[in-house]
Backbone bond lengths (Angstrom), bond angles and torsions (degrees), N, CA, C in turn:
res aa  C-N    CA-C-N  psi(-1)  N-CA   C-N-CA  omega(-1)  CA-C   N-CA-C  phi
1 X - - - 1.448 - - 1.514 109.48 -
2 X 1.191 113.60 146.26 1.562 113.49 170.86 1.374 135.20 -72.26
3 X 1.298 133.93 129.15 1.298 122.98 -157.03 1.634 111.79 -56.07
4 X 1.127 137.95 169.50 1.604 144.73 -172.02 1.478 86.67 -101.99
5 X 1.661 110.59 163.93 1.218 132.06 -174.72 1.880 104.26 -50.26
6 X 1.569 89.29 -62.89 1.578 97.77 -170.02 1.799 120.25 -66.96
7 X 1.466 102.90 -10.06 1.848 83.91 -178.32 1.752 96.74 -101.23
8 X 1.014 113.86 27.44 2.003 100.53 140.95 1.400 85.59 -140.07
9 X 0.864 138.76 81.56 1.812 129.07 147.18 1.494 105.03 -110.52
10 X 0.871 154.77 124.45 1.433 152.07 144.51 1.232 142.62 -76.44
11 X 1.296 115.50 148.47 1.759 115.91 -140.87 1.678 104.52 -107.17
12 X 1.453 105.37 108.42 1.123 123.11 145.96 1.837 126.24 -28.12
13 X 0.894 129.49 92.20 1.901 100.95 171.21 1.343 99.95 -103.24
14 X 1.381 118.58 165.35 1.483 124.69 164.47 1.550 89.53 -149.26
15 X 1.567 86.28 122.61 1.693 91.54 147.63 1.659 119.95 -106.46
16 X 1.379 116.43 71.47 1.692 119.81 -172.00 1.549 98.99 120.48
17 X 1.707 109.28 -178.56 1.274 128.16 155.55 1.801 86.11 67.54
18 X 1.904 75.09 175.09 1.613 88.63 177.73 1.154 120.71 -136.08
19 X 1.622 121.41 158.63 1.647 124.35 -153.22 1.398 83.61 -133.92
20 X 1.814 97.17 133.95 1.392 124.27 -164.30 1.323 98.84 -102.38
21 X 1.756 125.71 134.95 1.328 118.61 170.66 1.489 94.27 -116.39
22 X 1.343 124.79 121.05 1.628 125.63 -155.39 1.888 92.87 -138.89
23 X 1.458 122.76 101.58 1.326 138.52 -141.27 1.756 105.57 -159.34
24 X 0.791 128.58 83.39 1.294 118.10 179.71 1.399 115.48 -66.83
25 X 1.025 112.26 -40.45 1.995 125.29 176.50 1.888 96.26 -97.28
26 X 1.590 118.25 131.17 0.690 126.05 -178.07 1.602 129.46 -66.16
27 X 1.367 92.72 117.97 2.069 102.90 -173.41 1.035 129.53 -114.54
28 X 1.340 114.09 144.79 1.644 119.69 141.66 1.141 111.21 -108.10
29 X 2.073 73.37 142.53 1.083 103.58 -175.86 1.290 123.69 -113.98
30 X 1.292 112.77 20.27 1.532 142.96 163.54 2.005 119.41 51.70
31 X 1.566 95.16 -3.75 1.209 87.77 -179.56 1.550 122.51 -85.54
32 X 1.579 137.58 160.13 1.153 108.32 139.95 1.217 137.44 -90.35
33 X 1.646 118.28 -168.35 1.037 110.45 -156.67 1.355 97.23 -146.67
34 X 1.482 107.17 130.81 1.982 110.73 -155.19 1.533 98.02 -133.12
35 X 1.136 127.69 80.00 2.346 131.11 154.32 1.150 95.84 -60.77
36 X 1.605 83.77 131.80 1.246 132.23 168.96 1.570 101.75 -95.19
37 X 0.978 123.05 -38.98 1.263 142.27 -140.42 2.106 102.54 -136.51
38 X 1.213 107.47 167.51 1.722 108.80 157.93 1.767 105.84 -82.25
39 X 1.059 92.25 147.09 1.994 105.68 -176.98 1.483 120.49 -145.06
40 X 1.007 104.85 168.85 1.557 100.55 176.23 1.381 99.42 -128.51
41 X 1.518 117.89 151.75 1.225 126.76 153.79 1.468 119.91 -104.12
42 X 1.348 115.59 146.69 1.243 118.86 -175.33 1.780 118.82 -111.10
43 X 1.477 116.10 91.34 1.377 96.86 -163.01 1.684 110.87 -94.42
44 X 1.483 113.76 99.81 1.569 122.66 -172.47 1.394 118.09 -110.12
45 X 1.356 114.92 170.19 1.393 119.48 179.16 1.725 97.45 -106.24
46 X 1.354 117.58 -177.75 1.444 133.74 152.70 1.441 115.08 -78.93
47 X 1.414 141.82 -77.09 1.067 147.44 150.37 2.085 129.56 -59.97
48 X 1.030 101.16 157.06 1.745 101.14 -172.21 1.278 87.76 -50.79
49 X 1.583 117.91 160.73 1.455 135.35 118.84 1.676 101.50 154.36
50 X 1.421 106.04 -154.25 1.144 120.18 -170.09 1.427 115.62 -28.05
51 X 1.588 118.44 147.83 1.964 113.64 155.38 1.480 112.11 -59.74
52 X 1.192 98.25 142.19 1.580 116.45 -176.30 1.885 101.54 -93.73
53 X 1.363 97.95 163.54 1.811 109.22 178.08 1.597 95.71 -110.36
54 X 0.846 110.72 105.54 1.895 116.32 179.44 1.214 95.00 -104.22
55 X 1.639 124.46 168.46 1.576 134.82 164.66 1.148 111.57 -163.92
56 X 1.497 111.81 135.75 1.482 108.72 179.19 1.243 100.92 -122.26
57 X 1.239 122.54 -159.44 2.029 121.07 -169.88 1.257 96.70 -108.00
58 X 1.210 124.15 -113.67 1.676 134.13 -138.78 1.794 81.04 -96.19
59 X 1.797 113.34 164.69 1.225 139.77 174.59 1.342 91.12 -130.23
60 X 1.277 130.63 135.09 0.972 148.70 149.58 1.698 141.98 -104.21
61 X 1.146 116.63 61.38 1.995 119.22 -143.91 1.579 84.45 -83.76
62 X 1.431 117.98 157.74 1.508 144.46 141.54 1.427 112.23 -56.78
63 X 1.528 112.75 -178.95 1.278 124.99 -173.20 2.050 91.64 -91.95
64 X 1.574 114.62 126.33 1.664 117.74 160.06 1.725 86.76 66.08
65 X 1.376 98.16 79.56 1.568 102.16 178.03 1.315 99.72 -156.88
66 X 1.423 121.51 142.48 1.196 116.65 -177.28 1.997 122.17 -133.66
67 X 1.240 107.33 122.10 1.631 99.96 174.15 1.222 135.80 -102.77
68 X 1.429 122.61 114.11 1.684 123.27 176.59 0.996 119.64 -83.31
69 X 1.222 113.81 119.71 1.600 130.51 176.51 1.350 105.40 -96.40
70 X 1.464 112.83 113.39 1.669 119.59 -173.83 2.004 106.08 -131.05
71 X 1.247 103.85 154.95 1.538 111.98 175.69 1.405 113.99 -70.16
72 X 1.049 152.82 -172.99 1.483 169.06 173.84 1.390 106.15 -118.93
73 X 1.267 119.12 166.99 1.267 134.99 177.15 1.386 125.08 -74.07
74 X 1.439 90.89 -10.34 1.713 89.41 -170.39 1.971 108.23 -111.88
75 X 1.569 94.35 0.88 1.060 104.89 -161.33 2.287 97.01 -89.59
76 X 0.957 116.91 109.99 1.672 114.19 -134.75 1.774 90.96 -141.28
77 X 1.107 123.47 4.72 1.300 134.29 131.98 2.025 143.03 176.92
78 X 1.101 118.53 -170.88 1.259 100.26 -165.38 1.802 126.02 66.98
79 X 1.442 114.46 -170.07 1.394 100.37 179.04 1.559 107.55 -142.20
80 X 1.844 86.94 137.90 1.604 117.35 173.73 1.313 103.49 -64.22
81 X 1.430 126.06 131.17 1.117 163.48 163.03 1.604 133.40 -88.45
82 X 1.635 136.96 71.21 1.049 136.66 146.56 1.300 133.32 -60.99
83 X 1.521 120.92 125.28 1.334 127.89 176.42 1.191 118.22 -124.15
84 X 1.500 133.16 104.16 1.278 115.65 154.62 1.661 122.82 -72.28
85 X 1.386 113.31 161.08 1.868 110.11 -148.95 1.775 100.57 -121.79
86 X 1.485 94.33 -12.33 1.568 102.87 -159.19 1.587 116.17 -117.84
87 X 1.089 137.49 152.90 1.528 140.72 -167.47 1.777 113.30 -41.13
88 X 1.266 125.21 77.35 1.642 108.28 -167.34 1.452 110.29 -61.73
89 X 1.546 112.80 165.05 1.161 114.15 172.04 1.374 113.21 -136.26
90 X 1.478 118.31 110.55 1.560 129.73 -175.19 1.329 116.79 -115.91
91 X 1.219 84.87 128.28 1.347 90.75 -179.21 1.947 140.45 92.04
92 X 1.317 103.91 72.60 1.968 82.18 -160.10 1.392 136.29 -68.03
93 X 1.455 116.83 -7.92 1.239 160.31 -122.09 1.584 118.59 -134.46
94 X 1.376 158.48 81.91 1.029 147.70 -177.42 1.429 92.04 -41.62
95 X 1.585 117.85 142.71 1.205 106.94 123.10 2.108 72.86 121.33
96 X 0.936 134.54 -10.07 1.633 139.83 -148.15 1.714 91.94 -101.59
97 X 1.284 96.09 179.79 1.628 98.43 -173.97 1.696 92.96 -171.51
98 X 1.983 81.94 115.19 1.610 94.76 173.54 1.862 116.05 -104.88
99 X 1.311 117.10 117.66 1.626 116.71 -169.81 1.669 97.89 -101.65
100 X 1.004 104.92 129.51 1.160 143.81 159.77 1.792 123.81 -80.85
101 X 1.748 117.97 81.05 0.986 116.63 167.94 1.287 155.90 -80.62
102 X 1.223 149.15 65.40 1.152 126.38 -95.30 1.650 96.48 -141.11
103 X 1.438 126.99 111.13 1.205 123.95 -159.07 1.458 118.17 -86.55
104 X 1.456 125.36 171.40 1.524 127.32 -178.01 1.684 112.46 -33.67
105 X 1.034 121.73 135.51 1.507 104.39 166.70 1.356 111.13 104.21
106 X 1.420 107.35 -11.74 1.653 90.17 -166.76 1.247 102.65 -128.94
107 X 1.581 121.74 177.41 1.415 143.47 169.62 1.148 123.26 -136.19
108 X 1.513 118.90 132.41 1.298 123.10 -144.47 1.688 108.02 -114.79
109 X 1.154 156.30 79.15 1.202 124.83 -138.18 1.583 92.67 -128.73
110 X 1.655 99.78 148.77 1.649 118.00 -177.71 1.435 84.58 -122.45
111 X 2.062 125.01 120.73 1.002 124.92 177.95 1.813 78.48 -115.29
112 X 0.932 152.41 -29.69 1.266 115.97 178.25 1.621 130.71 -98.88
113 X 1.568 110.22 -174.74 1.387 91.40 -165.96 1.811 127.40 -92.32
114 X 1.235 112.34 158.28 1.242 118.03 -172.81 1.432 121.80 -85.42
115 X 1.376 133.72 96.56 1.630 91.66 -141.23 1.872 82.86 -162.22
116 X 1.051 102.41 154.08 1.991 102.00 174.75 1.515 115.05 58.13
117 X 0.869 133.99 -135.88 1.819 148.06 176.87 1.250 91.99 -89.77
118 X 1.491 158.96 -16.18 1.531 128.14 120.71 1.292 142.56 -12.55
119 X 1.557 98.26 -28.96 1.998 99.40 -172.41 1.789 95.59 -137.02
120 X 1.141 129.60 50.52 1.449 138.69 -163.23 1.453 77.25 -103.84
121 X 1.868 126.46 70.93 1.648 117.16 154.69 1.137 101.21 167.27
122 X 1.681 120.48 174.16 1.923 128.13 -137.01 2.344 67.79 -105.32
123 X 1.399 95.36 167.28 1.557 99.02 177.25 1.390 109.56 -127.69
124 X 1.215 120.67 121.99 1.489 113.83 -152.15 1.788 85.86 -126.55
125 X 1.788 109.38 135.68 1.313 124.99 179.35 1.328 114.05 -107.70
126 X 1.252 147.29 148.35 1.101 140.38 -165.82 1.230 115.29 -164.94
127 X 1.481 126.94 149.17 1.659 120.37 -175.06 1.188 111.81 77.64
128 X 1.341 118.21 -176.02 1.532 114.30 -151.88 1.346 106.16 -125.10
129 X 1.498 119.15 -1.21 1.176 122.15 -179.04 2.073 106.32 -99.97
130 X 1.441 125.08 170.45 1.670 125.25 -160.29 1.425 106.04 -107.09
131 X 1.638 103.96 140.29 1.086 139.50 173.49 1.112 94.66 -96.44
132 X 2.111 119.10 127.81 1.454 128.17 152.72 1.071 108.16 -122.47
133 X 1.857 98.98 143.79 1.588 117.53 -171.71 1.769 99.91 -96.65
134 X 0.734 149.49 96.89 1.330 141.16 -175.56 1.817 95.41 -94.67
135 X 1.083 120.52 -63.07 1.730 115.28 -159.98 1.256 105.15 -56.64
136 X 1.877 109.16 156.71 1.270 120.09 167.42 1.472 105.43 -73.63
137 X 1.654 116.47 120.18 1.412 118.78 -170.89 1.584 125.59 -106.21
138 X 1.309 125.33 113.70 1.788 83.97 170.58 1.604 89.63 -142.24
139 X 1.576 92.98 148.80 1.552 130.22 -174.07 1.122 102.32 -48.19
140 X 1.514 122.05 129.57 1.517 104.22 162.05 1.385 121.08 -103.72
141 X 1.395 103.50 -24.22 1.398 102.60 -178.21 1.835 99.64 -88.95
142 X 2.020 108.11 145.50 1.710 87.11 -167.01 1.700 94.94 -100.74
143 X 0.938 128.04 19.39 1.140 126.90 161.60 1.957 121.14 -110.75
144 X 1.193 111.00 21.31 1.362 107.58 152.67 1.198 108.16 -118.23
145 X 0.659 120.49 43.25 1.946 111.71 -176.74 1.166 112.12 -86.25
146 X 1.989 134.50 35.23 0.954 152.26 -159.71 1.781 101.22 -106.16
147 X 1.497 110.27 104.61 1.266 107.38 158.40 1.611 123.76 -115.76
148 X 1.330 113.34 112.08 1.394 112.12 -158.82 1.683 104.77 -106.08
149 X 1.480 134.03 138.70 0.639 123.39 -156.44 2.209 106.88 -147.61
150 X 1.547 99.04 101.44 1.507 114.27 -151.10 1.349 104.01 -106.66
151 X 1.219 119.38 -13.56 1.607 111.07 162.37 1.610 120.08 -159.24
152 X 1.029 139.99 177.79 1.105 112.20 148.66 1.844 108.07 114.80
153 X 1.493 100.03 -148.26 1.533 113.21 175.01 1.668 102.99 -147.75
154 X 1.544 112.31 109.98 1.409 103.81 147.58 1.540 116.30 -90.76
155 X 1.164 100.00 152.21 1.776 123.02 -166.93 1.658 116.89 -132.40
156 X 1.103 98.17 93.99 1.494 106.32 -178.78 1.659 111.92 -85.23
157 X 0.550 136.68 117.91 1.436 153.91 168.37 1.818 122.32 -113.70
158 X 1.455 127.83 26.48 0.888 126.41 178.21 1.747 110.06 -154.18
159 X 1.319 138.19 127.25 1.315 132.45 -179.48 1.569 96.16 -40.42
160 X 1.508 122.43 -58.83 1.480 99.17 -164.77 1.057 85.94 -105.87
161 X 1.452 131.59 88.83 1.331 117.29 153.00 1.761 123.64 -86.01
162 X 1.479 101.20 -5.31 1.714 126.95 169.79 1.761 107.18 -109.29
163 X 1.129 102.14 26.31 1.674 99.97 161.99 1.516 91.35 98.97
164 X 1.238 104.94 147.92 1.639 115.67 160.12 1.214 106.83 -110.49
165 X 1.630 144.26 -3.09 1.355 114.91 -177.53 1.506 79.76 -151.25
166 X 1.578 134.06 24.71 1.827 110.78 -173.56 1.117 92.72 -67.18
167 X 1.507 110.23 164.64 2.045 123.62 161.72 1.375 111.79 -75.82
168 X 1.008 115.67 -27.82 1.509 128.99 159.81 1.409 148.37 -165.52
169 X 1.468 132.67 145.92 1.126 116.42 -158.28 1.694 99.51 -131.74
170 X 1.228 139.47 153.14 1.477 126.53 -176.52 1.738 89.54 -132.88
171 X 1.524 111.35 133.95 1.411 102.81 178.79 1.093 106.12 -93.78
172 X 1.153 166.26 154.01 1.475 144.29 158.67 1.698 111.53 -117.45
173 X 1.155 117.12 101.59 1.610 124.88 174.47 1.604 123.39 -79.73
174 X 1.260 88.80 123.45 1.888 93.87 -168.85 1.722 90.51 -79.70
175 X 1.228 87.13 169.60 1.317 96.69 157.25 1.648 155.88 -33.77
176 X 1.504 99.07 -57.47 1.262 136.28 162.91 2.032 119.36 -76.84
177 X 1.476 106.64 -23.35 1.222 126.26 -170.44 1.237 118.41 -57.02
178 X 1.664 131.56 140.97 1.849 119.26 174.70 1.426 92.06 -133.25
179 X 1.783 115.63 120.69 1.045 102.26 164.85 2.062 99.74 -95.98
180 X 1.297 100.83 164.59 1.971 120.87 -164.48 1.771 81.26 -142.65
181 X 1.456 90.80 119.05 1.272 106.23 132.14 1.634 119.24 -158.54
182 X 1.330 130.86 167.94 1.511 124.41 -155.45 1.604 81.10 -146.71
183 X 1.195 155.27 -18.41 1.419 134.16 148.41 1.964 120.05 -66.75
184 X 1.028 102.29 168.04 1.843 125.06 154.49 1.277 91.94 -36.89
185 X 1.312 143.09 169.48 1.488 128.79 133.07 1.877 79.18 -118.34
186 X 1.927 107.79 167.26 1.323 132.12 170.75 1.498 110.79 -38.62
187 X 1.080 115.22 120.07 1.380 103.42 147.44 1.551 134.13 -36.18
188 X 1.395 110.68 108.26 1.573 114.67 -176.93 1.187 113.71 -119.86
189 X 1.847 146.32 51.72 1.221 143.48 -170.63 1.560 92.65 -29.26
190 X 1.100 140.79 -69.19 1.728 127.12 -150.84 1.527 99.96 -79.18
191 X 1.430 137.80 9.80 1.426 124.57 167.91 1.412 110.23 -41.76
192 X 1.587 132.45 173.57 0.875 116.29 158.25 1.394 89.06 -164.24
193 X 1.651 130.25 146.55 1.421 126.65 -178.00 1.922 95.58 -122.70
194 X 0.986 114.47 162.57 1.076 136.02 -144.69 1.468 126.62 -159.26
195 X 1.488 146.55 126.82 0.943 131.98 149.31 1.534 103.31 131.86
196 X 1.868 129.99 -177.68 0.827 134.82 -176.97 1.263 110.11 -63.20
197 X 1.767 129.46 -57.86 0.821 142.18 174.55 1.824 130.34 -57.20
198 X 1.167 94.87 -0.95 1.595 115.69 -163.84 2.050 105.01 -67.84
């Protein structure tokens, strides 16, 4: 059988600072990528022009950790594109809170799912550039079911991309905040949205 994505991907750690993905033709780069720490990613080209579509595998965040996803210098129009492809895991900790910063220009995308001691924390959006939920998700812990949302674009792209079975979920809309979605989402009687932006 052929090996699966994740048993040759290799693991990035950062504790801090920021890791440049500098690609003019759009890549994977198959590794994941595991903070210790808050970090930034840098999604750049080699030469000027267009945003590039980069992808790496698994995300791995700590408990109260945060990642900025920012453009490069060379990246001079249109929009840079990050995807992780593989099951993330946020958060180890009931009760933790992973923010998601994500600057002008960019797109942030979670294609796998969020789901068990994977999603043990509140999901905090930030910056002005979009967060996409693509995986079928559900909360495990029933007291984080906190998705707060402070700048930016959330992007649902999945019926449960807010859980298919949490007990509850609280959206919280900042001000500045857009939640997007273009499916049904799950039936969630205890959803509840919230906030200036709501």
């Amino acid at each position: 059988a052929s090996p699966t994505r994740s048993s040759y991907a290799r693991t990035i750690d950062m504790y801090g600072g920021t890791l440049v993905l500098r690609k003019d033709a759009n890549t994977d780069f198959y590794n994941h990528l595991h903070l210790y720490a808050s970090a930034t990613v840098t999604v750049d080209r080699v030469t000027a022009g267009a945003g590039p579509s980069h992808q790496l595998s698994r995300l791995d965040m700590g408990a109260n950790f945060t990642i900025a996803v920012v453009t490069g210098a060379n990246v001079t129009s249109g929009t840079a594109t990050l995807t992780f492809d593989d099951f993330p895991q946020l958060g180890a900790t009931d009760g933790t809170t992973s923010t998601f910063n994500i600057g002008d220009g960019v797109n942030v995308s979670l294609n796998g799912n969020l789901t068990g001691t994977q999603a043990k924390c509140s999901l905090v959006k930030t910056g002005a550039g979009r967060l996409t939920l693509i995986g079928n998700n559900n909360y495990w812990d029933p007291t984080a079911g906190v998705v707060t949302i402070n700048g930016g674009t959330l992007d649902l792209k999945n019926v449960n991309a807010l859980g298919d079975d949490a007990p509850r979920i609280n959206l919280s809309m900042g001000g500045s905040g857009t939640l997007r979605y273009e499916i049904a989402l799950a039936d969630q009687p205890d959803t509840t949205i919230t906030g200036a932006g709501a």
